[in-house]
C-alpha positions, 0 to 999 in steps of 0.5 A: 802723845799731846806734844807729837799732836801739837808739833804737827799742828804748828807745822802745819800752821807754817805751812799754810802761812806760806802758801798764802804769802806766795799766793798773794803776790800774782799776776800784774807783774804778767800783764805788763809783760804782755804784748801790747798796742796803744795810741798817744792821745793829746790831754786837751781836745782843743789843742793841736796843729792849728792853721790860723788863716786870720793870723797868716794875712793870706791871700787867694791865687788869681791863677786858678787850679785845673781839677781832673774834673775841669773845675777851677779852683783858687788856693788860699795863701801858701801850701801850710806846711806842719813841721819842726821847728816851723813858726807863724803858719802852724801852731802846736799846743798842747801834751799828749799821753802815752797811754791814751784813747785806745789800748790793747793788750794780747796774753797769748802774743809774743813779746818783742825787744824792740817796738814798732811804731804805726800811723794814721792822718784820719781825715773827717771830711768827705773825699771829693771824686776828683783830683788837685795837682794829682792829690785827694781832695776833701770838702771842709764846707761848701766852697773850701776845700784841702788836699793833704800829703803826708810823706808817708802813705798814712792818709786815711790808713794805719802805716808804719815811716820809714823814720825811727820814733822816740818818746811813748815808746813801749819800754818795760818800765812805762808799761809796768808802771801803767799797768801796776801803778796806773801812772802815764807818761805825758810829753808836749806836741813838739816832740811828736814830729818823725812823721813831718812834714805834712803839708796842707793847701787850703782851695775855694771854688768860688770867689765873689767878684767883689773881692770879699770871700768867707772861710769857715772853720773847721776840725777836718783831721787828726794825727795819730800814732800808735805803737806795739812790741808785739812780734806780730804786727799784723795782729796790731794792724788788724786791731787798730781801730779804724775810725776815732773821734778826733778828741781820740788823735794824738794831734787834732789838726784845725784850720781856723778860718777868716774873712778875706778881702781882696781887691776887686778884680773886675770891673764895670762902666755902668757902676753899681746901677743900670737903668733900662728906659722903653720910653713913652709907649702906646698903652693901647698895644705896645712893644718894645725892645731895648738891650743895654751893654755892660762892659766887664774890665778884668784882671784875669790871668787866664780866661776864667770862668764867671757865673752871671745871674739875673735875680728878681721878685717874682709873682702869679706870671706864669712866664715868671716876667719881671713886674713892672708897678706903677708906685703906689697901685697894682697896674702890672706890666712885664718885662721878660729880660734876660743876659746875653753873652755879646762873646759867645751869644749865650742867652738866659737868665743864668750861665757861666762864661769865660772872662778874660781882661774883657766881657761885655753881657748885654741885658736884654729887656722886652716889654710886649702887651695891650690895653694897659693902664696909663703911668710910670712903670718900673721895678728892679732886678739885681745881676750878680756876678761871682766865681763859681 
């Protein structure tokens, strides 16, 4: 009876010890069968598609570009194209994971064979509501400005190319080795290039008429690509997020920006200094008008517009007159001046005119008072002429 007893212990010891065993190995091997969506993401955030205007020697368009606004606009060196095997314009640098800042899975999904690979340009600055050439325009900062096209309708959506990707995509090794074993594959930038080209065209809006322009720089964009093998690939689409830092992207895109100096393209008969002189005046009741010509030379292609602007210190007047001082006291007189387009009569101290090879703007000054004191008055207003 003692030996039955202990027979059916040991058996039941074995048995046990089995079901533990099998117990143990479990559900990892699930996970990396399950249908999946992730984004590549570059390693280093300051890696990517660089468009350096420093290094490029670029130079800006004195032809200008009609907006469907009807503002001008002047594009700075050539359209940047991001592209394989493309050297000087655009420089890539950096690696990018495989599984990187996004990654979903779907237990209840259906797996497919093949995969799917989707793709977006997220674009982080503000859409203009105007068009250049017929494309969307983006303000990098005050006075620069980008279009970009891809060859595909990826700008600022989730989309799949018509090309067939390679490298990241979802194969049953990498996943099972991420999702048991934690390790990534990485590969450079270089080998992410099925969705090029993508070309770049950088604007200004206004140019200083002294030639000298300053382009910030700027993180305007990202490229990022995703991939799925699930059967549904709306599920994917709908899971994708729609914004991402770019530090996120597969590919962040910069443009590094530059001080340009170009030749002047207009110039004036009077040099840097106009001097306006009423003469010896009745201190008693005086008045008097004087208007001196500025002559504008110019290299314009076509007519192009001009902001012209008359700055000076202002002080109590409530007409806002130009102070005329005689050095050293506080005898006060005023001027009220204003430019006068001799073209087109426009008159103020603040508009816009067309400049073709030739513009002539009248400063108009006029001094007009009585029981003033005796002396030497002058002061100073600066006319300042740039490309709106």
């Amino acid at each position: 009876m003692k030996n039955c007893l202990s027979l059916i212990n040991k058996k039941i010891l074995i048995y046990l010890g089995a079901t533990i065993s099998i117990s143990l190995f479990s559900p990892l091997n699930y996970a990396a069968n399950y249908p999946s969506v992730y984004i590549d993401t570059i390693q280093n955030p300051s890696d990517g598609y660089t468009i350096n205007l420093s290094a490029s020697n670029v130079q800006i368009s004195k032809t200008p570009t009609i907006a469907s606004n009807g503002d001008f606009f002047y594009q700075v060196g050539p359209t940047f194209k991001v592209n394989k095997g493309v050297k000087g314009q655009v420089q890539s640098s950096g690696m990018v994971n495989c599984m990187g800042s996004y990654v979903k899975q779907f237990p209840e999904g259906t797996r497919i064979r093949g995969d799917n690979h989707l793709h977006r340009i997220f674009v982080y600055s503000p859409q203009m509501p105007y068009t250049l050439n017929g494309l969307p325009v983006f303000q990098l900062s005050y006075n620069t400005f980008v279009t970009i096209v891809p060859p595909d309708d990826i700008l600022n959506k989730w989309n799949t190319i018509r090309k067939n990707a390679r490298f990241c995509n979802p194969t049953s090794a990498m996943l099972r080795d991420y999702f048991t074993k934690g390790k990534n594959k990485n590969y450079s930038i270089d080998k992410f290039y099925y969705q090029f080209p993508f070309e770049i065209s950088v604007f200004i809006r206004k140019r200083n008429i002294d030639g000298i322009t300053i382009i910030p720089s700027s993180d305007f964009a990202g490229y990022a690509r995703a991939w799925t093998n699930i059967a549904d690939t709306s599920l994917a689409f709908s899971s994708l997020p729609q914004s991402m830092p770019i530090s996120s992207t597969t590919a962040p895109m910069r443009l590094i920006g530059a001080t340009l100096i170009s030749p002047a393209e207009c110039r004036t008969d009077v040099g840097y200094n106009l001097v306006i002189n009423h003469g010896v005046l009745n201190a008693e009741k005086y008045e008097s008008r004087v208007v001196r010509p500025i002559n504008f030379s110019c290299d314009h292609v076509v007519p192009t517009p001009v902001e012209f602007e008359l700055l000076y210190t202002k002080d109590g007047d409530p007409q806002q007159r130009l102070p005329l001082k005689v050095d050293g006291t506080n005898k006060t007189i005023y001027s009220k001046i204003q430019m006068i387009d001799a073209e087109t009569g426009n008159r103020g101290q603040r508009f816009t005119s067309r400049v073709g090879q030739y513009k002539q703007i009248q400063i108009e000054s006029i001094l007009k008072g009585t029981n003033a004191s005796g002396g030497n008055y002058s002061g100073t207003a600066v006319l300042i002429a740039a490309y709106p």
